[in-house]
Structures are given as C-alpha cells and as structure tokens.
VMD Tcl script that builds the backbone (N, CA, C; Angstrom):
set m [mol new atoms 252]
animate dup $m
set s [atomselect $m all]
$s set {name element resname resid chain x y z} {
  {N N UNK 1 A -19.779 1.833 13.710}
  {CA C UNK 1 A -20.596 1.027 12.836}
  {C C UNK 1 A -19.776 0.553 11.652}
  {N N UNK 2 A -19.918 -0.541 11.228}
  {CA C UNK 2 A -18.996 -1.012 9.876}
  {C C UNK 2 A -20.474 -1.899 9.046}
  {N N UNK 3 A -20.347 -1.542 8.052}
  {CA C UNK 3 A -20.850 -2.054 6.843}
  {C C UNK 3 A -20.141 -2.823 6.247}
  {N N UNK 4 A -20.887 -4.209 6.073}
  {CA C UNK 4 A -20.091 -4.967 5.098}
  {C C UNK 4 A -20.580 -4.856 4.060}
  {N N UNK 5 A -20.163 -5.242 2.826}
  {CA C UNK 5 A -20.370 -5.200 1.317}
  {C C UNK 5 A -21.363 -6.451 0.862}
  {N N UNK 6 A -22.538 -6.119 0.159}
  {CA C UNK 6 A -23.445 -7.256 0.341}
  {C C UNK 6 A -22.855 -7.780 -1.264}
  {N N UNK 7 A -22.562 -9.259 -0.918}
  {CA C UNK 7 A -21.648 -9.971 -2.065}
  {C C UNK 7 A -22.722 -10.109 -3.377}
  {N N UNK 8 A -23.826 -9.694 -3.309}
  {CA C UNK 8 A -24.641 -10.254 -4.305}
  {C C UNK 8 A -24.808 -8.522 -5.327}
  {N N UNK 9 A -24.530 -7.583 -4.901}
  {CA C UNK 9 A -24.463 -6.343 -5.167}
  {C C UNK 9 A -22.977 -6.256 -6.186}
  {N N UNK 10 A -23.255 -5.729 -7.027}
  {CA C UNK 10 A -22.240 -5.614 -8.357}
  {C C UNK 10 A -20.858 -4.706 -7.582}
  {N N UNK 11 A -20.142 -4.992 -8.066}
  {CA C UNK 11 A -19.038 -3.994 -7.606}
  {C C UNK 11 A -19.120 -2.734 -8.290}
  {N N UNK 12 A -18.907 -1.941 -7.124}
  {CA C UNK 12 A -18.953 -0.062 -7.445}
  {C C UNK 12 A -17.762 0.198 -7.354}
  {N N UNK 13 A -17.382 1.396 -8.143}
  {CA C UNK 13 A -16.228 1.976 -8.428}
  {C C UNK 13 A -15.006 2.112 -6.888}
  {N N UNK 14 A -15.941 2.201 -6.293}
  {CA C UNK 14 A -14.867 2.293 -4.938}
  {C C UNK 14 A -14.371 0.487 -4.372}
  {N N UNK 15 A -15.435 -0.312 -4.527}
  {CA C UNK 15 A -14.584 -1.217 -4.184}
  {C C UNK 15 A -13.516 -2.066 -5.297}
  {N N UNK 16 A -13.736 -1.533 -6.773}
  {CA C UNK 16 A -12.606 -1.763 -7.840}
  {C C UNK 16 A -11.433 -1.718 -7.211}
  {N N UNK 17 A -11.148 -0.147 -6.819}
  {CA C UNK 17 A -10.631 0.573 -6.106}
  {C C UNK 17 A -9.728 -0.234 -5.598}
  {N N UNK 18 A -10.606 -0.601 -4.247}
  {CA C UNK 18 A -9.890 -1.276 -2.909}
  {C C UNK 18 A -8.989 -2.563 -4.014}
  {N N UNK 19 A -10.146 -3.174 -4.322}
  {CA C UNK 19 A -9.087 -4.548 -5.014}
  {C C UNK 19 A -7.865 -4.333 -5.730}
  {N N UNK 20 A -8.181 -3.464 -6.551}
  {CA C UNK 20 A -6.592 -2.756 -6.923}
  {C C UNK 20 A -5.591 -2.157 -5.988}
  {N N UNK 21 A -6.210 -1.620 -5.126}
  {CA C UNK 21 A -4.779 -1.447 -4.309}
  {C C UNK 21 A -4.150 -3.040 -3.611}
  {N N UNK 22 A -5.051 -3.440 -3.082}
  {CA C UNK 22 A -4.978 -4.794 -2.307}
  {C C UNK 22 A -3.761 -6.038 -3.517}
  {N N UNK 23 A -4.152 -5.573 -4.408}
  {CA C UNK 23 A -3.559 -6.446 -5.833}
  {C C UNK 23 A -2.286 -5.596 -5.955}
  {N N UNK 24 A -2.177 -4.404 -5.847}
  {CA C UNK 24 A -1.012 -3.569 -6.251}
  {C C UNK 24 A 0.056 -3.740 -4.652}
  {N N UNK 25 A -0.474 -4.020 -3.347}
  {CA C UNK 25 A 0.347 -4.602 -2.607}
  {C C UNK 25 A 0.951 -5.807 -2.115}
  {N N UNK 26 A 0.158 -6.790 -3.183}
  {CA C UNK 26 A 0.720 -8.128 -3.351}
  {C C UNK 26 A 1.800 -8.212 -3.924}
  {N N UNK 27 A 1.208 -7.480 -5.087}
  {CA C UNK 27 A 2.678 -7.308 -6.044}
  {C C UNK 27 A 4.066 -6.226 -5.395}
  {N N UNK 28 A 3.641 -5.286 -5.034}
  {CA C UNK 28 A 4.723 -4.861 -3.899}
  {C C UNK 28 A 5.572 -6.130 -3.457}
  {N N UNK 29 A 4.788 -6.707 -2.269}
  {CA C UNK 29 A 5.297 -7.335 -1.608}
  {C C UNK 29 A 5.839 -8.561 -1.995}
  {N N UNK 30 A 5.481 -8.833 -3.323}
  {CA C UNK 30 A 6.350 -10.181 -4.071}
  {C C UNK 30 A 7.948 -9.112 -4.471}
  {N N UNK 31 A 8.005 -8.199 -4.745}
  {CA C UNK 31 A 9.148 -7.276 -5.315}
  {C C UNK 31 A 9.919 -7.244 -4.135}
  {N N UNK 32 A 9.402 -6.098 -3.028}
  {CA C UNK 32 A 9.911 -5.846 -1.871}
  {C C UNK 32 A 8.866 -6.006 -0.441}
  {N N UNK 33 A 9.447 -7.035 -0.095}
  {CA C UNK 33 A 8.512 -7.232 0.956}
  {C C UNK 33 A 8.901 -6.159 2.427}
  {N N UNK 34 A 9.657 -5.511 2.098}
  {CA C UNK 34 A 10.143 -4.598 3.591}
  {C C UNK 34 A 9.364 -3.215 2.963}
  {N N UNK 35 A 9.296 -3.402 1.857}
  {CA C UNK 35 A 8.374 -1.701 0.907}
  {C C UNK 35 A 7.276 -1.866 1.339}
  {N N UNK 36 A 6.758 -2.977 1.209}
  {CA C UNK 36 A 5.336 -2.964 1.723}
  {C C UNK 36 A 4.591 -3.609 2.731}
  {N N UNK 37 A 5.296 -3.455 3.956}
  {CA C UNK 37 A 5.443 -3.511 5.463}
  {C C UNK 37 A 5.727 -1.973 5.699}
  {N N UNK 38 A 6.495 -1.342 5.050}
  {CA C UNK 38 A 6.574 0.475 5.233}
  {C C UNK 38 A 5.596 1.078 5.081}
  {N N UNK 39 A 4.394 0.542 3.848}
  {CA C UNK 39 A 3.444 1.272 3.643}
  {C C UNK 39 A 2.308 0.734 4.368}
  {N N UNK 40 A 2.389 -0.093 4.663}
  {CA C UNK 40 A 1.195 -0.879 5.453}
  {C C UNK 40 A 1.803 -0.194 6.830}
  {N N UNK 41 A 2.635 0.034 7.432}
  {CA C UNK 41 A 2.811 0.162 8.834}
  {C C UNK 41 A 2.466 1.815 8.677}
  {N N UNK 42 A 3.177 2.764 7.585}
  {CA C UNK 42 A 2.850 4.236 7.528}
  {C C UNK 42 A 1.117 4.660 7.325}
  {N N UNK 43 A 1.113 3.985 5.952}
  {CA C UNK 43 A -0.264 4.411 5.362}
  {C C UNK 43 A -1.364 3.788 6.711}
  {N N UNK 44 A -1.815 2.739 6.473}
  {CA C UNK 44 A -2.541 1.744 7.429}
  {C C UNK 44 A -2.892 2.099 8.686}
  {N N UNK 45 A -0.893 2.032 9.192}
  {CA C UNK 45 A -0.892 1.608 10.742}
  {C C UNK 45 A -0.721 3.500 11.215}
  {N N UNK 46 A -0.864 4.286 10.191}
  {CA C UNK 46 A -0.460 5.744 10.991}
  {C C UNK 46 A 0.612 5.937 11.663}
  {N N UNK 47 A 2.097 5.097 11.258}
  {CA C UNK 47 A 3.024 5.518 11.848}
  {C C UNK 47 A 4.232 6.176 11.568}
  {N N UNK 48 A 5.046 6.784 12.125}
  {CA C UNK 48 A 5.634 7.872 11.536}
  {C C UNK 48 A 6.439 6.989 10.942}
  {N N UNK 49 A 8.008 7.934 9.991}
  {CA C UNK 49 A 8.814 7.098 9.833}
  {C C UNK 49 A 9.880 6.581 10.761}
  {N N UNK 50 A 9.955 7.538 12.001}
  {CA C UNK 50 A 10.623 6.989 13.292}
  {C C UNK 50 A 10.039 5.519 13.778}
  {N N UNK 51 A 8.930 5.236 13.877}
  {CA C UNK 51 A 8.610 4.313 14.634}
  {C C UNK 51 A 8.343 3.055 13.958}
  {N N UNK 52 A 8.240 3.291 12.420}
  {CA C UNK 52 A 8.956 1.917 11.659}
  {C C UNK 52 A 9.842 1.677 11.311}
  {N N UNK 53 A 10.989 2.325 11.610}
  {CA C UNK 53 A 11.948 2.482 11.315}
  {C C UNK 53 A 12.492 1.143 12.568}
  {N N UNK 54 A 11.770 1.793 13.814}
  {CA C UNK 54 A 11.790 0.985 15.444}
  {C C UNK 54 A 11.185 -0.310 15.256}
  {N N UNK 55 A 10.436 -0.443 14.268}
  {CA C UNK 55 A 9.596 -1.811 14.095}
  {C C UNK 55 A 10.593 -2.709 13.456}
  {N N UNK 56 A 11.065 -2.222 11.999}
  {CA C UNK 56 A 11.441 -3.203 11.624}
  {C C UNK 56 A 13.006 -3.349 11.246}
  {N N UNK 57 A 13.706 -2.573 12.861}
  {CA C UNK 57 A 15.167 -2.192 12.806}
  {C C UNK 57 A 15.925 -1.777 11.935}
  {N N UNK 58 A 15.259 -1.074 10.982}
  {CA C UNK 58 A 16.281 -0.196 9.994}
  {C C UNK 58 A 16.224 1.688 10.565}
  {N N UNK 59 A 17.217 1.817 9.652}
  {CA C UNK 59 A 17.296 3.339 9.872}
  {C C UNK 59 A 16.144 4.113 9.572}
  {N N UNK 60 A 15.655 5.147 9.715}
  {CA C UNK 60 A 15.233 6.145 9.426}
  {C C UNK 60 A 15.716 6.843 7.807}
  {N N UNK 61 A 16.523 7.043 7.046}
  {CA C UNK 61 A 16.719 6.743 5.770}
  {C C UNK 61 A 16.521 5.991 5.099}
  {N N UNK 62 A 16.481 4.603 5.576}
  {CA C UNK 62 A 16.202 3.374 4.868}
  {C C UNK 62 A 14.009 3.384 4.949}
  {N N UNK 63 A 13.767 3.913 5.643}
  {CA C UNK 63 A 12.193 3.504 5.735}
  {C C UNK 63 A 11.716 5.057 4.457}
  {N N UNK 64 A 12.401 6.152 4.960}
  {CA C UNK 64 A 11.943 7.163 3.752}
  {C C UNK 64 A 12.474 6.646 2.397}
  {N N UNK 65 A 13.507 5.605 1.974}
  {CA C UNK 65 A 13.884 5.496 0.691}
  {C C UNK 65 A 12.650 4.270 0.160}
  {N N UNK 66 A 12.733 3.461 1.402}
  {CA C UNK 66 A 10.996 2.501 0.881}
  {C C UNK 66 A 10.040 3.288 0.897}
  {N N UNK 67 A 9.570 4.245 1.530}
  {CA C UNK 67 A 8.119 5.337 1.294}
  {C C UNK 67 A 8.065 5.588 -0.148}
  {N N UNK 68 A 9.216 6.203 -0.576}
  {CA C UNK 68 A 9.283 7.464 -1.801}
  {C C UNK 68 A 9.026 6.144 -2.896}
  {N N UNK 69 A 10.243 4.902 -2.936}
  {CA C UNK 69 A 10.120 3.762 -4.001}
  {C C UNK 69 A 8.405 3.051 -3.694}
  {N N UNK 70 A 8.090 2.742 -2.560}
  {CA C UNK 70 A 6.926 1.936 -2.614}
  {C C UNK 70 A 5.705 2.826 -3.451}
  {N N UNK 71 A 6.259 4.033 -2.809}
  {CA C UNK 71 A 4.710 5.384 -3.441}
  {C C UNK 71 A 4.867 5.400 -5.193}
  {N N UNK 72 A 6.086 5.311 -5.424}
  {CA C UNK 72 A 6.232 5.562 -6.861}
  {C C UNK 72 A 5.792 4.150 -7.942}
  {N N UNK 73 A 6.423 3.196 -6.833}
  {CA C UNK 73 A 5.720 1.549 -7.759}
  {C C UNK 73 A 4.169 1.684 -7.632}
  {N N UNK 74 A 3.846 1.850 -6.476}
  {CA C UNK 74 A 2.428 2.153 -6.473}
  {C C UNK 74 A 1.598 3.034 -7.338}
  {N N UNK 75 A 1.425 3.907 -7.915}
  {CA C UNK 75 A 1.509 4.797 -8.582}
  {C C UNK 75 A 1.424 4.262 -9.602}
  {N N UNK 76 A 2.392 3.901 -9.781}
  {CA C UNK 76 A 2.363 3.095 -11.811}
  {C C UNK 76 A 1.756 2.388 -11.958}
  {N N UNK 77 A 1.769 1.261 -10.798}
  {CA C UNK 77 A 0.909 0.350 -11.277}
  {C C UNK 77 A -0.616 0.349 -11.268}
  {N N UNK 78 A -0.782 1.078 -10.505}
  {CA C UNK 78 A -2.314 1.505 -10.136}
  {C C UNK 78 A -2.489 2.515 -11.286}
  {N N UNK 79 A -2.390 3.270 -11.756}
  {CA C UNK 79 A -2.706 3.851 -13.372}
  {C C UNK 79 A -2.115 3.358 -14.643}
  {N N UNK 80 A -1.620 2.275 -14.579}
  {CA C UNK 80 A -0.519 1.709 -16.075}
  {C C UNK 80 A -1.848 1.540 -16.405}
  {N N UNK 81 A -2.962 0.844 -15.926}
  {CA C UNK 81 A -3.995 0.950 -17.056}
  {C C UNK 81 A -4.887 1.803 -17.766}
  {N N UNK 82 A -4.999 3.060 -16.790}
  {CA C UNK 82 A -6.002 4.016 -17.274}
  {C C UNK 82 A -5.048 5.061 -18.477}
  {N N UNK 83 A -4.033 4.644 -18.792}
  {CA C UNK 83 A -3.090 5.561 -19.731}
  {C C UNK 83 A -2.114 6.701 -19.157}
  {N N UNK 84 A -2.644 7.320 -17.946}
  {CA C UNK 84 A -1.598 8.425 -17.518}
  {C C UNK 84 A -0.377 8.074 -16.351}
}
mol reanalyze $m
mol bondsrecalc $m
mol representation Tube
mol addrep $m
C-alpha cells in the first residue's frame, strides 16, 4: 500500500524532513556528483560497497572514501541550521 501526501494538508515534520534531505542531495550532487550516486546506490538502492563500486567502475576504496565524505557533508548540512 503507498500513501500519497494530500497536497492541501500543511507539511508535518517528517515531510520537512524528506525535503531537506532531497535539497541536501542536490547540493551533494552539484559538489560531487559520484558522492551522491554512492549514497543513492548504498542508502536507497541497499547496495553494498562491492557492488557500487561494480556499478560505477571504481575501486572499493574509492566508494568507502565517498560514503564517509558524502555522510559527513550530509550531516552538516542537514543540521547547520538547527545549531549542533
């Protein structure tokens, strides 16, 4: 079953949420667009780091050094506003 969001209904804290992340991977992906193809293929797509690594022909070091940087840009930017 999927629920859609009835557009006339105020936004609730969870779909803030979503828009901020959705906004925080634009901006990713204007920075590093291979960072956030890592997190969209890990987070998203449930795949290990072997098998994006297979997706988007880099090493296996190179996809954990975009995890750790994409998680950490993410991170900031998604709380630079709430202060912590």
């Amino acid at each position: 079953r999927v629920t859609l969001i009835d557009a006339r209904k105020p936004a609730g804290p969870d779909d803030v949420a979503v828009l901020a992340l959705n906004e925080a991977l634009e901006r990713l992906k204007g920075v590093n667009p291979r960072q956030e193809r890592v997190v969209v293929l890990r987070y998203f797509g449930g795949m290990s780091q072997e098998e994006v690594a297979e997706v988007l022909e880099v090493s296996v070091p190179t996809v954990a050094r975009d995890w750790r940087m994409a998680r950490m840009l993410l991170h900031d930017w998604l709380t630079e506003d709430d202060g912590t």
